[in-house]
N, C-alpha and C positions, 0 to 999 in steps of 0.2 A: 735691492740687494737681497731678498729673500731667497733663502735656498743658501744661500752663504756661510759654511760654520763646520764647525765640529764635531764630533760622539764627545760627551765630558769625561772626565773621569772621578769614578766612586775615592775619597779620600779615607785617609785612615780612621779619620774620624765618624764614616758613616759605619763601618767596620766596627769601631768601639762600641757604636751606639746597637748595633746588632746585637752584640753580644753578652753587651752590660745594660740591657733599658733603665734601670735602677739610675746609673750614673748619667744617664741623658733623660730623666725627667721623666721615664716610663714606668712599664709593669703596672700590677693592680692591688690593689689591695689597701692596706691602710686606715678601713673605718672601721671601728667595733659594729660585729655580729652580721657585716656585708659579704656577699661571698667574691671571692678574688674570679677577674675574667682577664683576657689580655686581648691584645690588637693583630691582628697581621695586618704589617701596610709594606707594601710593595714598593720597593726603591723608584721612584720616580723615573720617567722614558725609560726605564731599563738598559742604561747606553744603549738606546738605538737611536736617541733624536739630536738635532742637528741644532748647534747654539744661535737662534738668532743675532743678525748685527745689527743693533740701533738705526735707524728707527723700526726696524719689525723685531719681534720678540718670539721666542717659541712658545709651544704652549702646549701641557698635557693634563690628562684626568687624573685626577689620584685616586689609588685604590686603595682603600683599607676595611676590614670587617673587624666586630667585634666578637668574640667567642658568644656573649650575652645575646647577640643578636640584635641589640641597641643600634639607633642610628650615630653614624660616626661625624664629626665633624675639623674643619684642618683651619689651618694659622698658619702664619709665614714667622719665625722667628728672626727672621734676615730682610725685613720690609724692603731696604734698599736694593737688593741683589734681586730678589723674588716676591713676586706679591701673589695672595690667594684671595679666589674669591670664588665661595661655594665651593664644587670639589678640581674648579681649572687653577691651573699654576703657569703662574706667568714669568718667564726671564726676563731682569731686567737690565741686568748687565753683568761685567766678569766679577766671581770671588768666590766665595762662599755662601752655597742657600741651605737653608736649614729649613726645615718646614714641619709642623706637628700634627698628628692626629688622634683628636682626644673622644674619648666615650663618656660624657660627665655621669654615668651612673645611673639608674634605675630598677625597679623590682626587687629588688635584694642587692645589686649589684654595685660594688665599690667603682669608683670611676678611675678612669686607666690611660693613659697615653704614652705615645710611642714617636719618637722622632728621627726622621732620616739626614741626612748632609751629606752634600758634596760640593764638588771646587769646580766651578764655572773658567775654564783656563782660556786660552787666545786660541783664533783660530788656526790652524795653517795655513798657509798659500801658496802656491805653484807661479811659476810662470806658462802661460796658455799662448803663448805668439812672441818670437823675437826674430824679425824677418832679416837675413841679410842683405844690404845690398849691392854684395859682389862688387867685381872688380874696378877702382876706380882710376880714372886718370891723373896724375899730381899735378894739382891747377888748384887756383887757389875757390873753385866753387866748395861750398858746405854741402857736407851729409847729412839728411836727415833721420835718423833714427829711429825706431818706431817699435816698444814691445810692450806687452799687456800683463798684467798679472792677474789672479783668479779675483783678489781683493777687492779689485779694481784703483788701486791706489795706483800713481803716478811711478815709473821705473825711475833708479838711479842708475848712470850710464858711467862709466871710469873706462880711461885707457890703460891697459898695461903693457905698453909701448909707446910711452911718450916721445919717443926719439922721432917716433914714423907718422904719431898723431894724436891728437889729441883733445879732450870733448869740452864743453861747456852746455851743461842743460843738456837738451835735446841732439844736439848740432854738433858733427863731426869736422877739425880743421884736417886737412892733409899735409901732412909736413917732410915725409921724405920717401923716396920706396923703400918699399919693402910689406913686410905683412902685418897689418894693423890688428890688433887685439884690444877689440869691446866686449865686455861684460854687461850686461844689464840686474841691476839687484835690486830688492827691497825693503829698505828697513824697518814697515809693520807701526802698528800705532797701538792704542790702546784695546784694539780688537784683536786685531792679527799681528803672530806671528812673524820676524824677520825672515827673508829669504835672500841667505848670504852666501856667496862661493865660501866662505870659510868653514862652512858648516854642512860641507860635504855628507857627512854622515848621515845626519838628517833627511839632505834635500835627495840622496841618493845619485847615483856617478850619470843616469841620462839625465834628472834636471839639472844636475852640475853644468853639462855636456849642454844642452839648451840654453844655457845663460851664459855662455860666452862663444861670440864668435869672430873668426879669421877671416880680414876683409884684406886682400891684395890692393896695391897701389903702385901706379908707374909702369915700373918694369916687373915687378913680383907678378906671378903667373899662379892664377886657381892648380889646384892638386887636380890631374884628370881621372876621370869615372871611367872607366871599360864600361861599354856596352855589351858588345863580344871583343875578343880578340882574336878569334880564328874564327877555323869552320871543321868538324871532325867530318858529316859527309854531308851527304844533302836535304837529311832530315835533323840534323843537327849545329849549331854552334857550338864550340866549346863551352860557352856559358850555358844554353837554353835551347831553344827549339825553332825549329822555321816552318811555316805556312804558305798554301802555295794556292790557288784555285786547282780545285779535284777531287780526290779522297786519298786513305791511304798509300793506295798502291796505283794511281795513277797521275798525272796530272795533265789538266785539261790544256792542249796546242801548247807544252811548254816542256824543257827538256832545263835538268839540272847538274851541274858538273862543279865538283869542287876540287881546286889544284893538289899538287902530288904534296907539299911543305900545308897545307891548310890554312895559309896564307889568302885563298882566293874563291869566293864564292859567283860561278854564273850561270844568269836566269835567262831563259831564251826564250818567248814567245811566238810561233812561229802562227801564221794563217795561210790557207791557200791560196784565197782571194782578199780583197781590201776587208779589212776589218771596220766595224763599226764603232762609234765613238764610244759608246755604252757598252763592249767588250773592252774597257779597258779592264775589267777587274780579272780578265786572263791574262794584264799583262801586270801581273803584281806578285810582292811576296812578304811574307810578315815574319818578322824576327822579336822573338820575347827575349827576356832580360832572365839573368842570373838568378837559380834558383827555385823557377817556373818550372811545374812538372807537366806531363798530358792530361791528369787528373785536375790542374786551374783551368784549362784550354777547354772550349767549346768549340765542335763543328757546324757546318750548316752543310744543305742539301749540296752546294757547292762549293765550299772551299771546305780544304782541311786547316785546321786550327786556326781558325777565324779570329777569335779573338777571346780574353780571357775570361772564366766565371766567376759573378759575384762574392759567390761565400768564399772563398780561401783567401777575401781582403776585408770582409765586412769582420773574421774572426780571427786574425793573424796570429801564428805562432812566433813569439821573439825569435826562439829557438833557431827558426828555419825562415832568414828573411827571405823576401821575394822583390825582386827588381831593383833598378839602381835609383840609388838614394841620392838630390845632388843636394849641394849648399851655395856655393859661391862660382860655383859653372853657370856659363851663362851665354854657352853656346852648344852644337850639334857639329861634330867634326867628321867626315870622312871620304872614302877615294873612291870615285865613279867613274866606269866607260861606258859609253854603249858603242852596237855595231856602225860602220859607216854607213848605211843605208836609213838606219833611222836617223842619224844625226846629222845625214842630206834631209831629210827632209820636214816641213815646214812646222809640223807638231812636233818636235823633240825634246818637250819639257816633262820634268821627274817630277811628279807630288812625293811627299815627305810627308806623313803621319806621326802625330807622338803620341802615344796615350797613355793616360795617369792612372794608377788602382783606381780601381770603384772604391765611393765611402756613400756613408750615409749621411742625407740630409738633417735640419731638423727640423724638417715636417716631416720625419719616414723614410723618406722616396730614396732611393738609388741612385747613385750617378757616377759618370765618370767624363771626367773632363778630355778632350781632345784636341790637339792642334794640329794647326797644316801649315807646310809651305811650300812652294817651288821651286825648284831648280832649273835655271835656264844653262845647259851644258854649252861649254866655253869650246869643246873640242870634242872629238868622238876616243881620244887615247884617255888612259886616266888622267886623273885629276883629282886634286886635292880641294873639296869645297866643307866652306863653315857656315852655318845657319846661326845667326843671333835670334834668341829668345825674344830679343825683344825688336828687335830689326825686320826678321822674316817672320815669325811665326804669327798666325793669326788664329782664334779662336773656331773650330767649327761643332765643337758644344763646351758651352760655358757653365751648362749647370746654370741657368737663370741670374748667373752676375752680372751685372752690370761691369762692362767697360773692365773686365778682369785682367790685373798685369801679370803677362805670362812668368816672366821673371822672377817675381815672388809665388805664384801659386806653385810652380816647379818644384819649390821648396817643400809643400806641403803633404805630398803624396810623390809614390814613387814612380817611376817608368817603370812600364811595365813590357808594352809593345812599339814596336818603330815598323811602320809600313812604306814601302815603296814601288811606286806602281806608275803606270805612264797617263798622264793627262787622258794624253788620245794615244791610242796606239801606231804604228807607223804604218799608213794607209796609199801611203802615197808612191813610195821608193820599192820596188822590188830588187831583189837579188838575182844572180844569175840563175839560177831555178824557179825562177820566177813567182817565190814567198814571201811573204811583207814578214820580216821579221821583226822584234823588238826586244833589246838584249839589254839587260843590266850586268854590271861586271863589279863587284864590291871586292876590294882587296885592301889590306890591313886591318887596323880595329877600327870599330866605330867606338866614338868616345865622346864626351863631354868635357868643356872645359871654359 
């Protein structure tokens, strides 16, 4: 648990001792015909060090000189609290340490000492993970719960909705619909600090917001996320931005048109001849999330706004979030057509992209998680399809995790980009002008829920 702890704080009493050395056992002076010298000893870690938690202890030099230029020598006056040995000082638990640093005298010199204190207080602690897990069905299966705090002590779990549910330990019962309300707290030991919702002031309104969360059951339905909910033209959703293979001002075998209400976004990829399986990325197009400006968005030789840059997630402004945030969604909703000519024929499946901000690891490295899934269209008019997180979506970079549940890592990082693009593109089916086209037709919001 090393690394664990707090800056302490200087008490009044190191203050007194400052100012009065006389009354704390200091100053110099006092033998006949010795000349008077004093000490400077420097407040101990100078609040900068961090309180170890039993069993590891912190530990600094102490400084102090004497005017006389004598060598100086320290004591721990709080043996329990703090022990010295030579010029290191060691914590050894919470309270108050006092610690001396004395000149016994020579050359002329009356002997003088100086003493500092301060109060060894409890640590803080955060909570660092309370994952939800969304929407559940009312059956009588148990929830299991799961959240961490910095401490690393054991979470307390409470309902405050006993009508809907209700905890023991770890384990959530379901008891009727509606919208379940868990808390996760922790009441602190003799090291650390409590970390309680009633103590809002303290823990500050997002850790408040972190330690308790709204878990749906039955019939109760998640709050839904907009993705977009429109389109203003063809380089835009009303939320953010769309990507296309090309550059600015053209786009490679593809034509884009958004309805008169902006209600309706369509992507046409047209070829003259059969297209190849490995052009499918002409037949795609990438939509970012709320927020996102051209300044996060990176191009490449071939697509415009490919996909998002590093830094404007690895340093985020609260101020100015960037992409949608979910919690208790736990799916990808929205309305797809394509032309009849592609959905005659025998490749007419939609891959689906979702990609999370980049963060950083810790070992360094950058990453940003991604998933995919399929779409097998049910009809070529629109249609209403939902992708479950944990149903459809399958990993195609995990960031080195092992066996990652999409459903909780969702939680973690925001959406950022949604791509959508044809397996294969329609190779097969010509149109009466004899073009293999390949049309996406996206109409209402896409959303989360």
């Amino acid at each position: 648990m090393r690394g664990q702890g707090m800056k302490f704080q200087v008490s009044a009493i190191a203050l007194g001792c400052i100012a009065l050395l006389s009354g704390c056992g200091g100053g110099g002076g006092g033998t006949d015909g010795a000349k008077e010298q004093t000490i400077d000893f420097q407040m101990p870690f100078l609040g900068q060090a961090t309180i170890g938690v039993p069993p590891n202890s912190a530990h600094t030099t102490l400084k102090a000189t004497a005017s006389s230029g004598g060598t100086v020598t320290y004591s721990s006056a709080t043996p329990d609290t703090c022990s010295v040995s030579g010029d290191q000082l060691t914590l050894l638990k919470l309270g108050e340490c006092s610690v001396i640093a004395t000149q016994p005298g020579a050359d002329g010199f009356a002997p003088v000492s100086k003493r500092q204190t301060f109060v060894v207080p409890k640590n803080p602690q955060m909570i660092s993970s309370f994952i939800n897990p969304g929407w559940q069905p009312l059956d009588s299966t148990p929830v299991q719960l799961t959240a961490t705090f910095t401490s690393g002590l054991p979470p307390k779990f409470t309902s405050t909705t006993p009508s809907i549910c209700s905890v023991s330990g770890n384990t959530m019962t379901k008891l009727a619909n509606g919208m379940c309300i868990i808390t996760a707290e922790q009441d602190g030991n003799d090291y650390f600090m409590p970390a309680l919702l009633t103590d809002e002031t303290t823990l500050g309104k997002a850790m408040a917001k972190a330690m308790s969360k709204s878990i749906p059951i039955g019939t109760e339905k998640p709050a839904m996320v907009n993705f977009l909910s429109g389109y203003k033209d063809t380089d835009h959703t009303v939320e953010g931005l769309i990507g296309h293979a090309g550059n600015q001002w053209w786009c490679d075998s593809c034509d884009r048109a958004v309805s008169s209400d902006g209600k309706s976004f369509t992507f046409t990829s047209t070829f003259d001849k059969a297209p190849q399986a490995s052009e499918y990325y002409k037949a795609s197009l990438q939509l970012f999330a709320t927020g996102i400006v051209d300044n996060d968005v990176a191009n490449t030789d071939s697509v415009y706004r490919a996909n998002v840059k590093d830094d404007p997630f690895l340093t985020p402004d609260p101020a100015s979030p960037k992409g949608a945030r979910l919690d208790i969604q736990t799916a990808l909703h929205f309305n797809l057509a394509e032309n009849a000519e592609w959905f005659g024929s025998a490749n007419n499946q939609v891959k689906v992209e979702m990609f999370l901000a980049p963060f950083k690891k810790t070992d360094g490295t950058v990453c940003r998680l991604a998933l995919q899934a399929t779409v097998q269209p049910t009809a070529a008019a629109a249609t209403d399809y939902s992708l479950g997180f944990k149903d459809n979506f399958t990993f195609s970079q995990a960031c080195g995790m092992s066996a990652p549940d999409v459903a909780i890592l969702v939680q973690t990082q925001p959406v950022v980009e949604l791509r959508f693009s044809a397996v294969q593109p329609n190779g097969q089916v010509a149109n009466a002008s004899s073009k293999y086209v390949s049309q996406f037709k996206l109409t209402g919001p896409v959303y989360f829920q």
